[in-house]
N, C-alpha and C positions, 0 to 999 in steps of 0.2 A: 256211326260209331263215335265213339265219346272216350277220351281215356282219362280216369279218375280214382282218387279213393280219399279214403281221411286222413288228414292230420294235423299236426303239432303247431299252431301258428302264434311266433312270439313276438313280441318288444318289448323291449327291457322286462316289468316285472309281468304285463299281459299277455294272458296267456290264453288262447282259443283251443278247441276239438274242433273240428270241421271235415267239412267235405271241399276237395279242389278238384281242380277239373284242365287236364292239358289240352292246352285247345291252338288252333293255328290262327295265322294275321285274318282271317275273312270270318272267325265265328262271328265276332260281332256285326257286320252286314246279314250272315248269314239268319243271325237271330232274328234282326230286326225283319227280312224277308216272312221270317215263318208267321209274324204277328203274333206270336203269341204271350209277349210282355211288352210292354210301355213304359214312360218313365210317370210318374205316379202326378195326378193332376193333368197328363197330358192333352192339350190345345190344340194340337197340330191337326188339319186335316190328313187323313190317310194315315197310313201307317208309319211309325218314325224311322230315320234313318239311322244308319248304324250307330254314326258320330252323336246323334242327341239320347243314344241310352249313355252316353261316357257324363260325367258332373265334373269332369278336369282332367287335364292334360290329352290322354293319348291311350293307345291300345300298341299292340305288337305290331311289330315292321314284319313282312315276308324272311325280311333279311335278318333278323333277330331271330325269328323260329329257326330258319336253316342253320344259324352260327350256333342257336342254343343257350342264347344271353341267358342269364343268371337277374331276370327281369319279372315284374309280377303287375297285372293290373286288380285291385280290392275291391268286394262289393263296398255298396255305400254303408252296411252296416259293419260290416268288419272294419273297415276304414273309422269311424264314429268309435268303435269299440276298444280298437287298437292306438288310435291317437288323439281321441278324444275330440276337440279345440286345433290339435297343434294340426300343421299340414303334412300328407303324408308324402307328396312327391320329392321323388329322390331322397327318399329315406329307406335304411335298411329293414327288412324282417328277416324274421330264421320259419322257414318252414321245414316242419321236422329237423335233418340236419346241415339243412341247405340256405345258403343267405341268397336272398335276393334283393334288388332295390324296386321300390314302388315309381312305373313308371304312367297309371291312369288308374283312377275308380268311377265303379259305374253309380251312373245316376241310381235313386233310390225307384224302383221298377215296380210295377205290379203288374200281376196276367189280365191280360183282355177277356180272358172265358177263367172262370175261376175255378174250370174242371180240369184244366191241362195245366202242366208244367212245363216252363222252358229248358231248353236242351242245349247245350251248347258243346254243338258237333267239334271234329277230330278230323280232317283231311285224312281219310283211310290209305293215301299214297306216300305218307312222306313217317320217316321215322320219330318217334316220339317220345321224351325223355320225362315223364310227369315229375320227377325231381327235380327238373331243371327250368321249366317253362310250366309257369301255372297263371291262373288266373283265380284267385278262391274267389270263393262261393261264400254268400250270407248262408247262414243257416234258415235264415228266416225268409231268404226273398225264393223266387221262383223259378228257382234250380240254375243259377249265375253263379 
């Protein structure tokens, strides 16, 4: 289960449509388990670990999800899109009508099999706020 839909993502004059996706602190392990995206030029023998789809900082704490921090991690194009040059961490966005500050973006990804899409599951147990806790998604990478 996945909890998601589209929207509004700003900084200052940049202004995106898109799709987010509320996700818990293990999607990103979880992705990297399913293989079905890599970070683009990927070296590594095996499958990557969760930590090397991130290109800076950090992903969601357990404890972030349960509190409901007001926190976001960028794909690497939204991230490219929205600040260009400048750095995005600890910087604010407005999703739809919600601020959040950027606390990781993901490496720039591509699918292992160019027939599937990555998914980036929803802990079906724990309540979930997509307003509040997102992770957006490139529009253009494979489904992050």
């Amino acid at each position: 289960m996945s909890v998601g839909g589209s929207a509004r993502v700003r900084r200052e004059r940049a202004v995106l449509d898109m799709g987010v996706s509320g996700v818990t602190a293990e999607a990103l392990d979880l992705l990297a388990i399913q293989g079905s995206v890599q970070p683009v030029d990927w070296a590594g023998n095996g499958l990557p670990f969760g930590s090397h789809l991130l290109a800076s900082d950090r992903f969601f704490t357990p404890v972030e999800v349960l509190a409901g921090a007001d926190i976001c991690v960028l794909g690497h194009k939204t991230a490219t899109d929205l600040f260009g040059g400048d750095g995005p961490l600890d910087q604010s966005i407005w999703v739809n009508r919600s601020r959040c500050t950027v606390v990781g973006v993901l490496a720039e990804l591509e699918a292992t099999d160019p027939s599937q899409r990555g998914a980036v599951p929803a802990d079906q147990h724990r309540h979930h706020n997509p307003v509040r806790r997102r992770a957006v998604r490139d529009p253009h990478s494979t489904g992050v």
